[in-house]
N, C-alpha and C positions, 0 to 999 in steps of 0.2 A: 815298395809303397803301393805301387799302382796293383801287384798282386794281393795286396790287405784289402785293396778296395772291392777288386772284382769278390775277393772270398765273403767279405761284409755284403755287395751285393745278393749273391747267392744265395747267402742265408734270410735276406729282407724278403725275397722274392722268389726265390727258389729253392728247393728242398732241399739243399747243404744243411748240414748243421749248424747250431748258433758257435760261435766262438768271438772271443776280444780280437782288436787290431793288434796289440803287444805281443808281439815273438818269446816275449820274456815270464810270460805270464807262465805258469804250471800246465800242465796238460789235463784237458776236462773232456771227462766221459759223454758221449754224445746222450745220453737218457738223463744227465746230468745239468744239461746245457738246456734241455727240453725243458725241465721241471723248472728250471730258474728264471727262462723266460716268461713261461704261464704264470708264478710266480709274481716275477714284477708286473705283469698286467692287475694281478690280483693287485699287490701293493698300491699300483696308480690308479683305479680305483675307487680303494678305501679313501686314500688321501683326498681324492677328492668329495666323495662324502663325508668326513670329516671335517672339511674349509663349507659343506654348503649345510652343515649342522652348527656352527658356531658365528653367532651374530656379532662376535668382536671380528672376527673376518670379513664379514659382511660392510660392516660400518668402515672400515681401512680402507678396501676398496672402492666405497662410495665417496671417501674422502680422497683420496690420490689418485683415482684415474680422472683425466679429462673428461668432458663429453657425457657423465654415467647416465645420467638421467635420458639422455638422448639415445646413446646406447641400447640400453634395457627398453623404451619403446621401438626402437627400431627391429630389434630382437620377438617383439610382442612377448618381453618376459615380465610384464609388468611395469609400473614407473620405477622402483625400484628394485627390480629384479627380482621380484620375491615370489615367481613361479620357479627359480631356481634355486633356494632356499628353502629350511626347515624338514618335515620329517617326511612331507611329501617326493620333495626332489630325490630326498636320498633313497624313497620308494623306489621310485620310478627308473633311475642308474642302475639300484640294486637288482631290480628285473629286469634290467636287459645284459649286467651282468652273468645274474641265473640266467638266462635265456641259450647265452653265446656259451659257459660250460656243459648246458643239458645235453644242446645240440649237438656238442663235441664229442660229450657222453654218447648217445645215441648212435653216431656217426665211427665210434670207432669200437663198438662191439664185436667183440670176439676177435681179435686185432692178432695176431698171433706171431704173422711174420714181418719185421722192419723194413724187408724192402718190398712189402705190398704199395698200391697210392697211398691207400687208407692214410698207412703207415710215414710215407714221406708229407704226406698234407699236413698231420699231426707235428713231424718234426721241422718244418720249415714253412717257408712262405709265412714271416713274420709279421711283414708290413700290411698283405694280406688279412692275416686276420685282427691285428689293428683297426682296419678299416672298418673291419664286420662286427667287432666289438664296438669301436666307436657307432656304428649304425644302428645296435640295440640298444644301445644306454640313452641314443638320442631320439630314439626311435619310440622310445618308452613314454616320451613327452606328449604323443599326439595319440595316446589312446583313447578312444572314443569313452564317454559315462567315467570319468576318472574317478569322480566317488563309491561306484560299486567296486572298480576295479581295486581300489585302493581298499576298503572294508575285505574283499576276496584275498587278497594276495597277504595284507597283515597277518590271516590264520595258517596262511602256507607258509609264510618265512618264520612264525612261530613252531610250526613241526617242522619246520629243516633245522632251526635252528636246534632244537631239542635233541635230533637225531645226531645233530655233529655234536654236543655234548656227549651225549651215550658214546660217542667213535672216541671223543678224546679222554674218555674213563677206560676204555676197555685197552686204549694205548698205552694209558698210565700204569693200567695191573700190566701188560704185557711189557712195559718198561720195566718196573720191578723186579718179574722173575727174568728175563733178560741179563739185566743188570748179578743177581744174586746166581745165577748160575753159571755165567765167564767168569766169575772170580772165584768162585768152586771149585771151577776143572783147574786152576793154577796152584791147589793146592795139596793136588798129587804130587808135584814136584816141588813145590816152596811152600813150606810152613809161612811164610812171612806174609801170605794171601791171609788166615785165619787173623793175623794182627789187624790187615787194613778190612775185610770184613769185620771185624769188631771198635776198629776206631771209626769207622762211618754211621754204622747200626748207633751206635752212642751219641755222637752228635746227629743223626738223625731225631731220635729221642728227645737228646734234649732241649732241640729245637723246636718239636711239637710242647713238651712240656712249657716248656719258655713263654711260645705264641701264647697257649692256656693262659697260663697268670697272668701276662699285658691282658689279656682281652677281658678276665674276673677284673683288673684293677681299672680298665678304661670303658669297659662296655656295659658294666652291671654298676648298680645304687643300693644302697640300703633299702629306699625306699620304693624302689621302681625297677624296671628291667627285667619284668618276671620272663617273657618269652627269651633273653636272653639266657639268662641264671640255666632256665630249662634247659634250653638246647646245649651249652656248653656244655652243660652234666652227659647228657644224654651221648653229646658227640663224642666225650673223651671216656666214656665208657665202652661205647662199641668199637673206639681203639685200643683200650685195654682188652676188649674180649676180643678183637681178633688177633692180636698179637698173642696172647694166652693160646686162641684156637691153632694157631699156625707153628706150635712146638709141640703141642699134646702128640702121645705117640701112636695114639691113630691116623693124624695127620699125615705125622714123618713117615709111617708103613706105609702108605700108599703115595706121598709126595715128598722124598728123600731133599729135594731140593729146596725143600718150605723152609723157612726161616723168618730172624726178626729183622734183616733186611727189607726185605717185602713189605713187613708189617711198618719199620719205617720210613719209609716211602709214602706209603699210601695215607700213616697217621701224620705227617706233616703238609700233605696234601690234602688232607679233611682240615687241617686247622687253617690253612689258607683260604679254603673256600666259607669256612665260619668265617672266619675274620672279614672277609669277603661282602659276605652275607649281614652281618652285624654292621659291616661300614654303609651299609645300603639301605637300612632300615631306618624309617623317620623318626626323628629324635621324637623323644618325650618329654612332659613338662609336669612337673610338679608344686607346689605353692610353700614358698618358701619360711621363714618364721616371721620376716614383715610383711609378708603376703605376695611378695612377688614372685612372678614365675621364674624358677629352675630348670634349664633346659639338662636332662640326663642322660644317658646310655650312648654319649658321644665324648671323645676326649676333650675334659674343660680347659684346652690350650686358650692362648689369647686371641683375640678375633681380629685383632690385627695381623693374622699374619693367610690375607688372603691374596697376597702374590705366593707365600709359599702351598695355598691350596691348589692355585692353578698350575705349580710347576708339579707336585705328585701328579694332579690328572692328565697332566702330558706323560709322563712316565708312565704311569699306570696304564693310557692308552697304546702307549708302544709296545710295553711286556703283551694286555692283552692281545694285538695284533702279530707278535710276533708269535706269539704261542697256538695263534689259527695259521700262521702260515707252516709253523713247525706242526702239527697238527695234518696240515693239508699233505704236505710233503712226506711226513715218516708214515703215513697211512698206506700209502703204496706201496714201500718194499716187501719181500718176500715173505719176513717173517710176521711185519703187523698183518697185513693179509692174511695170512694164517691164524693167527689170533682172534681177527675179525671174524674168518669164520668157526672158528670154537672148535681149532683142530689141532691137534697133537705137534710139539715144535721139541724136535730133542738136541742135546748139545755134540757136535761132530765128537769124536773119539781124539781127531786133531787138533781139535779149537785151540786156542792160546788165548789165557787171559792175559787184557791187557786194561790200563790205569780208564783210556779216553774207551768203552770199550763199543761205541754206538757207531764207531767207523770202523768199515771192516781196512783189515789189512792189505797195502797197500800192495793190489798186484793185476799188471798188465795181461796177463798172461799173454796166450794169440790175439790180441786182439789189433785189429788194422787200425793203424795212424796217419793221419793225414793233417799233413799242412803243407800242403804245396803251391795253396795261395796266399801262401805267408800267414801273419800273425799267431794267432796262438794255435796250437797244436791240439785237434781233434781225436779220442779215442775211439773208436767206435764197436763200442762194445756189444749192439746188439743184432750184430752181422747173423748170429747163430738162431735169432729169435728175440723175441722182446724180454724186457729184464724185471717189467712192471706191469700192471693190467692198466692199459689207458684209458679203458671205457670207466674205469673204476676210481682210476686217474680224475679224473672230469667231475663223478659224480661227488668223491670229497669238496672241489674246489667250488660245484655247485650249492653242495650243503654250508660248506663257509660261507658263502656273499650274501645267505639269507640269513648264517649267525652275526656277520658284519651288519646285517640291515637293522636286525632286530637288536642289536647291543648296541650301535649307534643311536638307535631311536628311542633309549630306552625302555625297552618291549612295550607292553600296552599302557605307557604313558609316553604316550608320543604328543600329545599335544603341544607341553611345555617343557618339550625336550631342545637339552642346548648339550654341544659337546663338552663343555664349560663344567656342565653339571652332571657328567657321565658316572662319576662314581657319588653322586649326592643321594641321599634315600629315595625310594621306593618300596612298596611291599609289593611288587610283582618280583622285580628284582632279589630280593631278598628272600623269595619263599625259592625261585627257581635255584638257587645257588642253592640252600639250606637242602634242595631237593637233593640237587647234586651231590651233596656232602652222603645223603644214606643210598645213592645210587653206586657211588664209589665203592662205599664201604658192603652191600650188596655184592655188586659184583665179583669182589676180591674174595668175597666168603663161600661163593659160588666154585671160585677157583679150587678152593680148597676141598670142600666137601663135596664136588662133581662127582670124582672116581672112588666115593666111596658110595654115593648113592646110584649111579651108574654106574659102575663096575667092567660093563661089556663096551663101553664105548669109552674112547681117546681124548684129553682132554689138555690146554696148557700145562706143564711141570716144569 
């Protein structure tokens, strides 16, 4: 016990690796340990932007604690707290967030070998940077001219934000061809790879086809929804033409690996982001045959059911956040990195496809174990050199806090931004997704046609 503890302290305070008290727990990769920790700072965080964007939080709190009103001026956060609420506070956390991963970034360029300092700073001393995190986020409160700074820093977490989009499109094509070519190599030896490549490809399909008609029979009118009508067409055309483009035998000659895999993938991820996009857009109103207004291009469910509105936006806030943390994380490994920078990624001669295929297979090799101050049992895998770019590491989790800030606030309607009403319309909202939707679909077409209009140079297959 008392060696769980010393090991627990080590890692608060000193450059041990993070690891659980539980002996019994699995054994975790120390790059693995790192990334989880960083992680849950990100997570706690968000959460707390989250509770100081929602005024039923707000009000709960004013209600049950003691003292609040006393509190909050004692604090000088206002009578009721309300320098610490709404779209400013979650500004101002949000940049001292970004601050503490830029720094991190900056601090551990060109990082190469694990048992540099650089390198031990980066994996330990947790409570440490706890402290320094907390000291930017609160430290963000006492910036001098907070209106200029707040007008300045809204245009920067709008292009961070932007940019960690573009990062989580170019992950999704490189998930795709990932995806469609471990299940390829398994079908030199089992034919029974081509059955579940084609049972997935299909309900891929019909999944996009699906979302299509909900969204023609919920988001369009007879009489209204032209910008809708448009884009649907527009959107489920340029997945029929890329799926057409990615089997044409020009294609296959120069990317053997191209498939309708890929195409769906990417066509049920553009129908997500319509859908997305259409959920986001401000209803419209038409005058109805006794003259009253019809609200349209929103499902005409019954409006009684605005407890089940607030329990989707809790869901939906989860997916979204889990999808920046998965985002922040898978952007690091060897192969998205490669991807990221538009370089050639081929499949081993040995690979094995396998069903879950985003984990590699599970193997120790040499790598030195440690737990000898009990609890859970430490690999440490990057004895030989590092396994990830940490500088690069940093700079993702940096570009999230400013897509957290701006998705929280819902981008440049921040004024009567509530978390409450995170997925309620917008046309800022609604035009960036839509953007999204032909950045994807760009991208992926890009993939394709690269190594025939470049020829001489390497590209994703």
């Amino acid at each position: 016990m008392c060696t769980s503890c010393l090991g627990q302290l080590a890692c608060c305070c000193g450059s041990a690796a993070c690891s659980l008290c539980c002996s019994c727990c699995p054994k975790i990769k120390q790059s693995t340990g790192t990334r989880f920790m960083y992680a849950l700072y990100f997570l706690l965080v968000t959460v707390i932007c989250v509770v100081m964007m929602s005024p039923t939080v707000a009000e709960g709190m004013k209600e049950h604690i003691p003292f609040y009103k006393d509190l909050c001026e004692h604090m000088k956060a206002g009578v009721n707290c309300e320098k610490l609420v709404g779209y400013s506070a979650v500004y101002k956390v949000c940049f001292g967030m970004a601050c503490f991963f830029f720094i991190f970034a900056l601090f551990t360029i060109k990082v190469q070998d694990s048992t540099s300092c650089r390198a031990h700073v980066h994996n330990g001393f947790w409570f440490m940077k706890f402290a320094v995190l907390l000291t930017c986020c609160s430290g963000a409160f006492f910036i001098p001219d907070q209106d200029t700074f707040l007008n300045v820093w809204r245009y920067v977490g709008a292009t961070g934000g932007f940019l960690f989009l573009v990062i989580q499109l170019i992950l999704l094509v490189e998930f795709a061809h990932k995806w469609n070519k471990n299940w390829s190599s398994g079908t030199k030896h089992n034919k029974l790879w081509y059955a579940a490549l084609a049972l997935v490809t299909l309900v891929l399909f019909s999944v996009a086809v699906g979302a299509l008609i909900l969204m023609g029979i919920f988001h369009t009118h007879a009489e209204g929804c032209t910008l809708n009508k448009i884009f649907l067409g527009v959107n489920s055309g340029l997945c029929l033409f890329v799926s057409i483009l990615a089997i044409t035998p020009c294609i296959q000659k120069h990317l053997p690996n191209s498939g309708l895999l890929q195409s769906g993938v990417i066509s049920v991820y553009v129908m997500y982001l319509t859908y997305s996009a259409l959920a986001s857009k401000p209803a419209e109103q038409i005058k109805g045959p006794n003259g009253n207004n019809i609200t349209i291009c929103v499902p005409s469910f019954s409006s009684g059911l605005e407890d089940d509105n607030k329990l989707v936006s809790a869901l939906g806030t989860i997916i979204l956040f889990g999808c920046v943390l998965y985002s922040c994380l898978t952007s690091t490994t060897r192969s998205s990195t490669a991807a990221l920078r538009v370089c050639k990624t081929t499949v081993p001669d040995n690979e094995v496809a396998r069903c879950c295929f985003c984990c590699g297979p599970e193997d120790d090799g040499d790598y030195e174990v440690d737990n000898k101050h009990g609890g859970q049992a430490v690999i440490y895998d990057e004895k030989e050199g590092t396994v990830y770019s940490y500088a690069f590491f940093h700079f993702v989790f940096f570009l999230g806090s400013l897509y957290v800030m701006m998705t929280v606030t819902n981008w440049f309607h921040f004024d009567d931004a509530k978390i409450e009403k995170l997925f309620h319309g917008s046309w800022s909202t609604y035009w960036i997704k839509m953007a999204s939707c032909w950045a994807c679909l760009l991208l992926y077409t890009w993939t394709l046609i690269a190594p025939i209009v470049c020829p001489k140079r390497e590209f994703i297959n």
